[in-house]
PQR file of N, CA, C, O and H, with PARSE charges and radii, in Angstrom:
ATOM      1  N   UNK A   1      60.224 -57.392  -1.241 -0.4000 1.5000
ATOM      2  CA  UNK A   1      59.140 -56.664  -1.860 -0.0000 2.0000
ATOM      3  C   UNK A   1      59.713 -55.752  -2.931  0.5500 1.7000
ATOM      4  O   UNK A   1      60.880 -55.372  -2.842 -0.5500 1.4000
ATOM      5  N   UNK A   2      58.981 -55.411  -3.876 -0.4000 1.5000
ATOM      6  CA  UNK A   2      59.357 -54.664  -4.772 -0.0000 2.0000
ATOM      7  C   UNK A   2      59.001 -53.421  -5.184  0.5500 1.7000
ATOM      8  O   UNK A   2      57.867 -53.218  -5.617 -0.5500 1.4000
ATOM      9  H   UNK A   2      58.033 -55.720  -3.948  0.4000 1.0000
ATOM     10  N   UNK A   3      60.025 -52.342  -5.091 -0.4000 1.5000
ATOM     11  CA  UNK A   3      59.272 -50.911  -4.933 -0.0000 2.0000
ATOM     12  C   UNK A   3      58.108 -50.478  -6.168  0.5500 1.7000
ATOM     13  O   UNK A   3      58.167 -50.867  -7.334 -0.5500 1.4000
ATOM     14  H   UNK A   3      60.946 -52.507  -4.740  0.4000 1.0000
ATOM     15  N   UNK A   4      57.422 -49.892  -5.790 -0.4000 1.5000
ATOM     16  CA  UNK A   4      56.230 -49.416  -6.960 -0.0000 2.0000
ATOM     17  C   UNK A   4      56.452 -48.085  -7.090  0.5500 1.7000
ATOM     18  O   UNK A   4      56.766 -47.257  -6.235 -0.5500 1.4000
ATOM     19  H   UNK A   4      57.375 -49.576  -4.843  0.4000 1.0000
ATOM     20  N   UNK A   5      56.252 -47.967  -8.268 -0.4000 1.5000
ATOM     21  CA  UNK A   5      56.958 -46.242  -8.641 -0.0000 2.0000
ATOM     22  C   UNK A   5      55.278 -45.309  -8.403  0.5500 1.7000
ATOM     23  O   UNK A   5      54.193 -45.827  -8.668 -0.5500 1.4000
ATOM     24  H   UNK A   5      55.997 -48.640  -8.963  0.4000 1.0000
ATOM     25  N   UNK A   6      55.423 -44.131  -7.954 -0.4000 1.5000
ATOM     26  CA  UNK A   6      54.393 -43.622  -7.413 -0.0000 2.0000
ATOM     27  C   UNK A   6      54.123 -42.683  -8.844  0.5500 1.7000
ATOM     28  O   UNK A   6      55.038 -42.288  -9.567 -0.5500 1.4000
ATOM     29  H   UNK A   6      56.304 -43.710  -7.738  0.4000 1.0000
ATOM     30  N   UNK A   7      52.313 -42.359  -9.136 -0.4000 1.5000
ATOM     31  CA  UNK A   7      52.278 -41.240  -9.968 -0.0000 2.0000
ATOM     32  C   UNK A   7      52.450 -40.270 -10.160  0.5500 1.7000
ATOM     33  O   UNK A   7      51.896 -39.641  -9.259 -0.5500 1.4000
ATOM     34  H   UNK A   7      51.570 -42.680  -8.548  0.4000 1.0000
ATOM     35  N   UNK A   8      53.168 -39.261 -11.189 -0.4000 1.5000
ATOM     36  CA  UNK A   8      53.577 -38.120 -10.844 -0.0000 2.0000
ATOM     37  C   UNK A   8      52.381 -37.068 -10.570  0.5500 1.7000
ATOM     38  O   UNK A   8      51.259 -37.302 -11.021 -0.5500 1.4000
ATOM     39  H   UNK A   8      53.618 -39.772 -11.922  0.4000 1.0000
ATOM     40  N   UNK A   9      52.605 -36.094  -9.941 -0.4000 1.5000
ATOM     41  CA  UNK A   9      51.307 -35.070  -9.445 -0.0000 2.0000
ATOM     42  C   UNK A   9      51.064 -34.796 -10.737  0.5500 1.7000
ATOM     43  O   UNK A   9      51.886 -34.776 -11.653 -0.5500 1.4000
ATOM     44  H   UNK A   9      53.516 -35.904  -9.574  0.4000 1.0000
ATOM     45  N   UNK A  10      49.506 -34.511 -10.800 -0.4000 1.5000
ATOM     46  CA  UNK A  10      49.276 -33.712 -11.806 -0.0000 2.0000
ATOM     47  C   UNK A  10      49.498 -32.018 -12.219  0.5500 1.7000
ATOM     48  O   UNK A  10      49.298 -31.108 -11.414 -0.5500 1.4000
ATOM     49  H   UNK A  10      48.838 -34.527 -10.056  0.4000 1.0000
ATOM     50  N   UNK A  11      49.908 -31.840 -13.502 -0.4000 1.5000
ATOM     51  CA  UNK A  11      51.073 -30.344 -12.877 -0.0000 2.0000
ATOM     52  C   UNK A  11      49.297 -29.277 -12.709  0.5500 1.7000
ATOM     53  O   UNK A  11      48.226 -29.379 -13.308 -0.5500 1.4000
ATOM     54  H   UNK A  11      50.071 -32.579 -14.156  0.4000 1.0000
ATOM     55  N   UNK A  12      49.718 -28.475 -11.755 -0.4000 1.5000
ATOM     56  CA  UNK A  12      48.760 -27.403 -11.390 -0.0000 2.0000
ATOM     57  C   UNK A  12      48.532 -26.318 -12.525  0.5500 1.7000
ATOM     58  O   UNK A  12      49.378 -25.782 -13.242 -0.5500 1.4000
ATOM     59  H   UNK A  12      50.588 -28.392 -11.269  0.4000 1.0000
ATOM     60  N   UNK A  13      47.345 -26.164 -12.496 -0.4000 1.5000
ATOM     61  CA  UNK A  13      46.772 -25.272 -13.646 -0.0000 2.0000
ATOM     62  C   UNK A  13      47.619 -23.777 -13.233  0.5500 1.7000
ATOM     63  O   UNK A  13      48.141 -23.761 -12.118 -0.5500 1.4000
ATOM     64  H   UNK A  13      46.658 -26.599 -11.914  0.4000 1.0000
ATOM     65  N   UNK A  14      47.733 -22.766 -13.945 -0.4000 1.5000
ATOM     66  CA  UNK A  14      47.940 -21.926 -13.891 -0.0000 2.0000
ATOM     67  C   UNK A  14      47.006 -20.325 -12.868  0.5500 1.7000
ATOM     68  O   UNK A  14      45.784 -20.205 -12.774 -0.5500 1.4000
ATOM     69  H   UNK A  14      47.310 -22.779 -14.851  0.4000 1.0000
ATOM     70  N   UNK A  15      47.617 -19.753 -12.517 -0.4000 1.5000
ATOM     71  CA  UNK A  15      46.679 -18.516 -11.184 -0.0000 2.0000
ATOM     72  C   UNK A  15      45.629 -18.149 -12.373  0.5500 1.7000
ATOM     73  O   UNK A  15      45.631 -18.096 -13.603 -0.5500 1.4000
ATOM     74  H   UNK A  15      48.610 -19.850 -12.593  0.4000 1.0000
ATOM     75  N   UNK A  16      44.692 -17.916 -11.246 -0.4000 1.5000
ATOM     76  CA  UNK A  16      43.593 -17.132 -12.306 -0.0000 2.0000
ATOM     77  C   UNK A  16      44.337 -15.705 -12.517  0.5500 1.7000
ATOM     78  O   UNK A  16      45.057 -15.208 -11.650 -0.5500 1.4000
ATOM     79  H   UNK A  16      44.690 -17.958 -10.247  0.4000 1.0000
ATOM     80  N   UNK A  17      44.050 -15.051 -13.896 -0.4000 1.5000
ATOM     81  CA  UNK A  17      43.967 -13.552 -13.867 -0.0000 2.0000
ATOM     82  C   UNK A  17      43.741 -12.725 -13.065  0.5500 1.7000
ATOM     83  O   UNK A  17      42.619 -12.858 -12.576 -0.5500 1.4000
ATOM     84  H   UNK A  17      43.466 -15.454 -14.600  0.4000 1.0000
ATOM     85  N   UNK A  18      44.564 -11.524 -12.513 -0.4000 1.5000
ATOM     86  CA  UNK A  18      43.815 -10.514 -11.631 -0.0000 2.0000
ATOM     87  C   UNK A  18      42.713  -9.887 -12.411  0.5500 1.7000
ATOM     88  O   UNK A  18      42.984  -9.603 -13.578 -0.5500 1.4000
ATOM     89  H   UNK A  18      45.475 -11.417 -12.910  0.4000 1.0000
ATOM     90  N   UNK A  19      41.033  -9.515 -11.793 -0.4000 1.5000
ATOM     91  CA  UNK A  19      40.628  -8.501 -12.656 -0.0000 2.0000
ATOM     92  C   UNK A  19      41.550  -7.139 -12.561  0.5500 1.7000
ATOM     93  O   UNK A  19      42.542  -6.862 -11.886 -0.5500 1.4000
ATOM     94  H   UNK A  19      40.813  -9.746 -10.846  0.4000 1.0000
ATOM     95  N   UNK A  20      40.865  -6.493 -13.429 -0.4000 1.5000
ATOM     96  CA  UNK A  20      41.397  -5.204 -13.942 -0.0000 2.0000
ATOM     97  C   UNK A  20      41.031  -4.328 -12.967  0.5500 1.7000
ATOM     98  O   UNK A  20      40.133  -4.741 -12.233 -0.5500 1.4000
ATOM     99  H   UNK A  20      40.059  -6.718 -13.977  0.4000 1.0000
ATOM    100  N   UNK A  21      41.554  -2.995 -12.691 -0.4000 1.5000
ATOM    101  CA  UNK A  21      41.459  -2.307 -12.343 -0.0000 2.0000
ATOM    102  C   UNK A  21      40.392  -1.650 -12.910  0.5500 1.7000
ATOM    103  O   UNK A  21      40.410  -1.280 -14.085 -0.5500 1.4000
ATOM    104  H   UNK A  21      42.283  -2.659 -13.288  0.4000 1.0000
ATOM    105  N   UNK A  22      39.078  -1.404 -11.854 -0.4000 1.5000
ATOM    106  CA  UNK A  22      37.800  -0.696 -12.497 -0.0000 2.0000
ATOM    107  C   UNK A  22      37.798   0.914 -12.115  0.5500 1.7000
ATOM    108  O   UNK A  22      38.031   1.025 -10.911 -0.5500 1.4000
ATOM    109  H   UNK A  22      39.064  -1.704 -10.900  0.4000 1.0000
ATOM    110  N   UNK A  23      37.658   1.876 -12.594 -0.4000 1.5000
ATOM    111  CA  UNK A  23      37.453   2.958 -12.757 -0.0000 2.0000
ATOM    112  C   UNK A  23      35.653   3.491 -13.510  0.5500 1.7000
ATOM    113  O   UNK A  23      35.199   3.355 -14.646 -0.5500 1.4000
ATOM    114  H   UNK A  23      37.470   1.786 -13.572  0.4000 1.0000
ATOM    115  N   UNK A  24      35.207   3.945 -12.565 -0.4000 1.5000
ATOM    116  CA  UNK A  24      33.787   4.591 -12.784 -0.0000 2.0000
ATOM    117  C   UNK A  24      34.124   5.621 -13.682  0.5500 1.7000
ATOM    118  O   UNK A  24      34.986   6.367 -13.217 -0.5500 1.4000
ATOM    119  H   UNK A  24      35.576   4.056 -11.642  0.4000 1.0000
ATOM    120  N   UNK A  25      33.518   6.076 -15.440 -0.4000 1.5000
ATOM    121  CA  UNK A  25      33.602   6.904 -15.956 -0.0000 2.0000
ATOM    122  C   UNK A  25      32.930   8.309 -15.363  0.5500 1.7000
ATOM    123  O   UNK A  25      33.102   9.329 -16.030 -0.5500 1.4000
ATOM    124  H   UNK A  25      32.818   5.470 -15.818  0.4000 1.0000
ATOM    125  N   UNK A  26      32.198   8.380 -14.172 -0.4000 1.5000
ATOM    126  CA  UNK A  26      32.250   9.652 -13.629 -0.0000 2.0000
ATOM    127  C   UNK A  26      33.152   9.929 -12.605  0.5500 1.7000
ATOM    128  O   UNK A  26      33.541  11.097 -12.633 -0.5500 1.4000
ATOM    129  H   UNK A  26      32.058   7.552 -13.630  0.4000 1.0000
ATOM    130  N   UNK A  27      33.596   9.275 -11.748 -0.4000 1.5000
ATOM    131  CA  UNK A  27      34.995   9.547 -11.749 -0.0000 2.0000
ATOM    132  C   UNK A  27      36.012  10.025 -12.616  0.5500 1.7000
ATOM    133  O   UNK A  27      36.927  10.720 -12.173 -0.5500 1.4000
ATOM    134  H   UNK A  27      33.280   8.327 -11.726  0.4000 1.0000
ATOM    135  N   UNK A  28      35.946   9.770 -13.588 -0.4000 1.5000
ATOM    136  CA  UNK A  28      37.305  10.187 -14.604 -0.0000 2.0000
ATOM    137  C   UNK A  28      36.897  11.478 -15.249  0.5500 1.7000
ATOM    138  O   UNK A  28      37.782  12.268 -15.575 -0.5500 1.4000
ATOM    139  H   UNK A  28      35.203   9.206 -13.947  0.4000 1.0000
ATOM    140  N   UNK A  29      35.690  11.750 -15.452 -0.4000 1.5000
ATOM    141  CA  UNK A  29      35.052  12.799 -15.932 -0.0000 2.0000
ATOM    142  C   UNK A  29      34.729  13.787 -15.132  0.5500 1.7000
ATOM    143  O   UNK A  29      34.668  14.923 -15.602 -0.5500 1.4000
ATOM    144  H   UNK A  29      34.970  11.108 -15.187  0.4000 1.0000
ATOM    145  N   UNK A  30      34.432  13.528 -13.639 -0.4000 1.5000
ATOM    146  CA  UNK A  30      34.317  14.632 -12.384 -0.0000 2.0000
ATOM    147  C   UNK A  30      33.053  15.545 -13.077  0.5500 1.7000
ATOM    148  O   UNK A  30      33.447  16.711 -13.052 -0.5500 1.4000
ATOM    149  H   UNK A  30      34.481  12.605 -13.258  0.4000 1.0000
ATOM    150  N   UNK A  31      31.905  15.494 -13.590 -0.4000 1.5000
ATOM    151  CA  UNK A  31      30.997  15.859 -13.951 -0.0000 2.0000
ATOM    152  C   UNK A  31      31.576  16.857 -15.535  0.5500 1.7000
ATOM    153  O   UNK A  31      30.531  17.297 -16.014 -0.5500 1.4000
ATOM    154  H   UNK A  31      31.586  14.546 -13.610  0.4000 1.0000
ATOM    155  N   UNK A  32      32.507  17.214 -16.221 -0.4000 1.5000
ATOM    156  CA  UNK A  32      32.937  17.117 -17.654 -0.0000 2.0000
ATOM    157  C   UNK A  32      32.508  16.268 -18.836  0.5500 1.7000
ATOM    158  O   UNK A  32      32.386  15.045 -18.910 -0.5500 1.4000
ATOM    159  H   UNK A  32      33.356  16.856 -15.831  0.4000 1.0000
ATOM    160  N   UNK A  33      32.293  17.294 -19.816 -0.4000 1.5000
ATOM    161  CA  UNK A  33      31.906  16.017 -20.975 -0.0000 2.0000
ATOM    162  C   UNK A  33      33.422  15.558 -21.603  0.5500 1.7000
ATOM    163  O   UNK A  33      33.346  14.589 -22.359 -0.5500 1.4000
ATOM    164  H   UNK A  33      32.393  18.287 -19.756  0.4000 1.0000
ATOM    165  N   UNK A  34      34.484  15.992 -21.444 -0.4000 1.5000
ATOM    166  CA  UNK A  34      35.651  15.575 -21.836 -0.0000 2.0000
ATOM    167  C   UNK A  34      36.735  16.008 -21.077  0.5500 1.7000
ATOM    168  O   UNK A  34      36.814  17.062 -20.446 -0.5500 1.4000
ATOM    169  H   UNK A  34      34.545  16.779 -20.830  0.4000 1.0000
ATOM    170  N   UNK A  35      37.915  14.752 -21.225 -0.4000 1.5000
ATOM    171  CA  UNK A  35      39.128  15.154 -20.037 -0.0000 2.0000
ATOM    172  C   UNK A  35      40.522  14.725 -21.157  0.5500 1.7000
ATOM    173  O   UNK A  35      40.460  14.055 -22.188 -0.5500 1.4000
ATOM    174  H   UNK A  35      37.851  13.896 -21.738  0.4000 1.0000
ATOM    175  N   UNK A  36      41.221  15.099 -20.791 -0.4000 1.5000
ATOM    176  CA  UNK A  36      42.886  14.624 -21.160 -0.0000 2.0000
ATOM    177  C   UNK A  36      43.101  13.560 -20.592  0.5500 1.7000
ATOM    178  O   UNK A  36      42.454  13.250 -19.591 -0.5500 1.4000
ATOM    179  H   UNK A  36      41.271  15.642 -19.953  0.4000 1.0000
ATOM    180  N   UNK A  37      43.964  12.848 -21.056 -0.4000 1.5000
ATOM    181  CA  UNK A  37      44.634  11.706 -20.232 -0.0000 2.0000
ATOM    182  C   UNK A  37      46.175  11.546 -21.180  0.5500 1.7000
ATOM    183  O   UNK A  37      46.202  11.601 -22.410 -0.5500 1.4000
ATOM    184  H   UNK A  37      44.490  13.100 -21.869  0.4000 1.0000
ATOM    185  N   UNK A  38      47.312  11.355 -20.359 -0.4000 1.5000
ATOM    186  CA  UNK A  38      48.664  11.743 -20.554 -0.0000 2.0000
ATOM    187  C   UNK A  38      48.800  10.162 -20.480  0.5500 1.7000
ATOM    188  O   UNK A  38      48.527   9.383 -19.566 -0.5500 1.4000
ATOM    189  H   UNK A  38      47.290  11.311 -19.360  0.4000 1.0000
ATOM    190  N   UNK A  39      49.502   9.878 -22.210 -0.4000 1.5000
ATOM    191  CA  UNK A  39      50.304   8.340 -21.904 -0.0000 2.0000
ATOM    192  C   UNK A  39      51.464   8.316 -22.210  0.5500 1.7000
ATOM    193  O   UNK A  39      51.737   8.123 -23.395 -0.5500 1.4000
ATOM    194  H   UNK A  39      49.724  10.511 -22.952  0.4000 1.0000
ATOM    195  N   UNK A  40      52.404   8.483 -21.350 -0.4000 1.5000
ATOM    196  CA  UNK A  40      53.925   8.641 -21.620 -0.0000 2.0000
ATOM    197  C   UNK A  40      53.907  10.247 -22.682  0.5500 1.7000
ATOM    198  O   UNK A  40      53.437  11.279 -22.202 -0.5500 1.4000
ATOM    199  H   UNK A  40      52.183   8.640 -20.387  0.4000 1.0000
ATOM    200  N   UNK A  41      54.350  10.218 -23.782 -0.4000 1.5000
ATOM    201  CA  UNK A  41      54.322  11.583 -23.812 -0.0000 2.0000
ATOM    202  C   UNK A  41      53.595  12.026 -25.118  0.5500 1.7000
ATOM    203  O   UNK A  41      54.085  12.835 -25.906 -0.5500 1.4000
ATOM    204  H   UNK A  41      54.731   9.380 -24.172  0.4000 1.0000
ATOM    205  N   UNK A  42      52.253  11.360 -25.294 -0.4000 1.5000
ATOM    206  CA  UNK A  42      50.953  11.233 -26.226 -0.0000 2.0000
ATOM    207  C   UNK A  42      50.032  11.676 -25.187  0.5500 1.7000
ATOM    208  O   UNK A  42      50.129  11.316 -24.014 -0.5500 1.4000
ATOM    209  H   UNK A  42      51.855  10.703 -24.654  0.4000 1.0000
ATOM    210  N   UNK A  43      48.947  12.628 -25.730 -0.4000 1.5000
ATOM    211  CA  UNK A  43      47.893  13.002 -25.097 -0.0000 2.0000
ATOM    212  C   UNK A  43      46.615  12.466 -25.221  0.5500 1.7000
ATOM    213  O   UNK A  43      46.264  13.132 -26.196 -0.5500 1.4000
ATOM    214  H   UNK A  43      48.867  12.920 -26.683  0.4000 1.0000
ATOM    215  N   UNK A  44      45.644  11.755 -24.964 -0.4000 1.5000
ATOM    216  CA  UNK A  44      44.447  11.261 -25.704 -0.0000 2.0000
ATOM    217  C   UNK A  44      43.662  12.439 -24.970  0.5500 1.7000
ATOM    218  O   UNK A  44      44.145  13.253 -24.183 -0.5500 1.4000
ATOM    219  H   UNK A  44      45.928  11.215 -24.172  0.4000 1.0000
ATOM    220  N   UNK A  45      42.134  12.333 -25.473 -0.4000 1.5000
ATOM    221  CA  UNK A  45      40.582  12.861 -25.441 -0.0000 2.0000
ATOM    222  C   UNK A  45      39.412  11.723 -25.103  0.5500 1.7000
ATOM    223  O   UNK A  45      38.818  11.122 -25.998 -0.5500 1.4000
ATOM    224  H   UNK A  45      41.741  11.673 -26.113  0.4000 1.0000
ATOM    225  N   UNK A  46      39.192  11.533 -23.825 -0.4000 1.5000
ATOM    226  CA  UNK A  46      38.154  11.461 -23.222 -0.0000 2.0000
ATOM    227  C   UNK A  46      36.955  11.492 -23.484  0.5500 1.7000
ATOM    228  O   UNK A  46      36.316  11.064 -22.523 -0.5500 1.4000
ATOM    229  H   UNK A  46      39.675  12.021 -23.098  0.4000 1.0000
ATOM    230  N   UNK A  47      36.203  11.846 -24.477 -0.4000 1.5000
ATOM    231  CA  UNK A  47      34.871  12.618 -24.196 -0.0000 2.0000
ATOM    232  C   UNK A  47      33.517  11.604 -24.524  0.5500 1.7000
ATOM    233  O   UNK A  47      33.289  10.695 -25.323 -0.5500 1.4000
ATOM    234  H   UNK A  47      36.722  12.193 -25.258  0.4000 1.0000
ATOM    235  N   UNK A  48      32.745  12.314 -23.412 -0.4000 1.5000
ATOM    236  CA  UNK A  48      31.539  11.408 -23.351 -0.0000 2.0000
ATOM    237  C   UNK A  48      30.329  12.136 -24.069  0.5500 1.7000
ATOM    238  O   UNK A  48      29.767  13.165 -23.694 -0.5500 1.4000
ATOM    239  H   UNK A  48      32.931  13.052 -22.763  0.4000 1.0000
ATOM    240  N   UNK A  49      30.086  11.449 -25.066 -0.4000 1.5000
ATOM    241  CA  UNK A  49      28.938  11.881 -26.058 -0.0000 2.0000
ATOM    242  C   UNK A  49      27.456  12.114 -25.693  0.5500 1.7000
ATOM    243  O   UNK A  49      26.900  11.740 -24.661 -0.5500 1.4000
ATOM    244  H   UNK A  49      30.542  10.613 -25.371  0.4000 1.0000
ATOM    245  N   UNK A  50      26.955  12.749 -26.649 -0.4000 1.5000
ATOM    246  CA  UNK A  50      25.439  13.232 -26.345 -0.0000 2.0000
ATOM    247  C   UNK A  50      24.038  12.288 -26.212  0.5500 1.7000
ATOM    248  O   UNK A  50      22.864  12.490 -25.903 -0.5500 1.4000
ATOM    249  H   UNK A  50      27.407  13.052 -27.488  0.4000 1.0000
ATOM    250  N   UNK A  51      25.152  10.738 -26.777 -0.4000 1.5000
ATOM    251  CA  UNK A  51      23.689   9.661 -26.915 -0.0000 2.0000
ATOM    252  C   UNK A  51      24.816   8.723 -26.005  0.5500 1.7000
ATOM    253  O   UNK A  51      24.884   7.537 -26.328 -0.5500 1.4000
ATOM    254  H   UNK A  51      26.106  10.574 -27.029  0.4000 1.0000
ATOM    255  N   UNK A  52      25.811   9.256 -24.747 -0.4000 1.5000
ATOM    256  CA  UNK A  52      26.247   8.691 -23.675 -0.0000 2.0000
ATOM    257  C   UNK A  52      27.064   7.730 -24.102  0.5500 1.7000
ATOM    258  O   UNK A  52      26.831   6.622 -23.619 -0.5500 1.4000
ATOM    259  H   UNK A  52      25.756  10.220 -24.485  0.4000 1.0000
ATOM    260  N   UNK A  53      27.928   7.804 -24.839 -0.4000 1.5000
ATOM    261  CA  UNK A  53      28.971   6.450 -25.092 -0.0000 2.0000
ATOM    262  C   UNK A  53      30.201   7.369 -24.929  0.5500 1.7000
ATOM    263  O   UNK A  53      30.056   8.587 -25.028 -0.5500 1.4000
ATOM    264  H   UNK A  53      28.117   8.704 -25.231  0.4000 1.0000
ATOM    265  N   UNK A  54      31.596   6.732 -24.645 -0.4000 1.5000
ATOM    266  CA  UNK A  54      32.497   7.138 -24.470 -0.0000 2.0000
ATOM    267  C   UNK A  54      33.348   7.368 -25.831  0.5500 1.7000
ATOM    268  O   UNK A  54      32.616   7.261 -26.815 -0.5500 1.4000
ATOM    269  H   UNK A  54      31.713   5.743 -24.564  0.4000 1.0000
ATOM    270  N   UNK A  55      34.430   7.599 -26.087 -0.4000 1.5000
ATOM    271  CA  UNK A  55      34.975   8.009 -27.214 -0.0000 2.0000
ATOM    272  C   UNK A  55      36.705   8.759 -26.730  0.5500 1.7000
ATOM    273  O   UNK A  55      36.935   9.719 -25.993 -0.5500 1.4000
ATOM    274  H   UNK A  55      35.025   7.687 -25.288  0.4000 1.0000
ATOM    275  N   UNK A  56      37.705   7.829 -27.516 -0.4000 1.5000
ATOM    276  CA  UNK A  56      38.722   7.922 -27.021 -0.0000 2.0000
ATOM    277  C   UNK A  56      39.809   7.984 -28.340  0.5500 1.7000
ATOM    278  O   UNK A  56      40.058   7.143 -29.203 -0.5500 1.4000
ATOM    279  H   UNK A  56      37.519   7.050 -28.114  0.4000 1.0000
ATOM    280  N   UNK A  57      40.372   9.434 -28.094 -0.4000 1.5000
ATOM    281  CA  UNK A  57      40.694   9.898 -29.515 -0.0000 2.0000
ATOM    282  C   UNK A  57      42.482  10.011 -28.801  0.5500 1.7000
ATOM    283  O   UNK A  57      42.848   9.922 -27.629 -0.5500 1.4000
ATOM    284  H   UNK A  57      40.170  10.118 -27.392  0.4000 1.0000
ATOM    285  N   UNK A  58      43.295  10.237 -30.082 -0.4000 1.5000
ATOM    286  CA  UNK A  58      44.750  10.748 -29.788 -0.0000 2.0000
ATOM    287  C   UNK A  58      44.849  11.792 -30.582  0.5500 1.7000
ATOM    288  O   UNK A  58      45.889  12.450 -30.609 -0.5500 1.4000
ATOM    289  H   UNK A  58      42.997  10.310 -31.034  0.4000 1.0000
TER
END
């Protein structure tokens, strides 16, 4: 008999993405219209506006 060569697997798709880490903007705000936030050694501004949108300054 004569060997038959078998198909190779098909290669596996890649992991899905983790989602992101969600954070509630009142959480971050703790009832404040604006907070600091420290990135390495740059400061940004937080602040949540009067017609409610966020806004993220350095």
């Amino acid at each position: 008999m004569t060997e038959t060569s078998k198909p190779e697997p098909a290669p596996r798709p890649p992991p899905a993405p983790r989602p992101p880490h969600i954070l509630a903007s009142t959480d971050l705000l703790r009832g404040a219209r604006e907070v600091g936030i420290r990135h390495g050694e740059e400061l940004y501004r937080l602040r949540l506006t009067a017609a409610g949108k966020l806004i993220l300054t350095k």
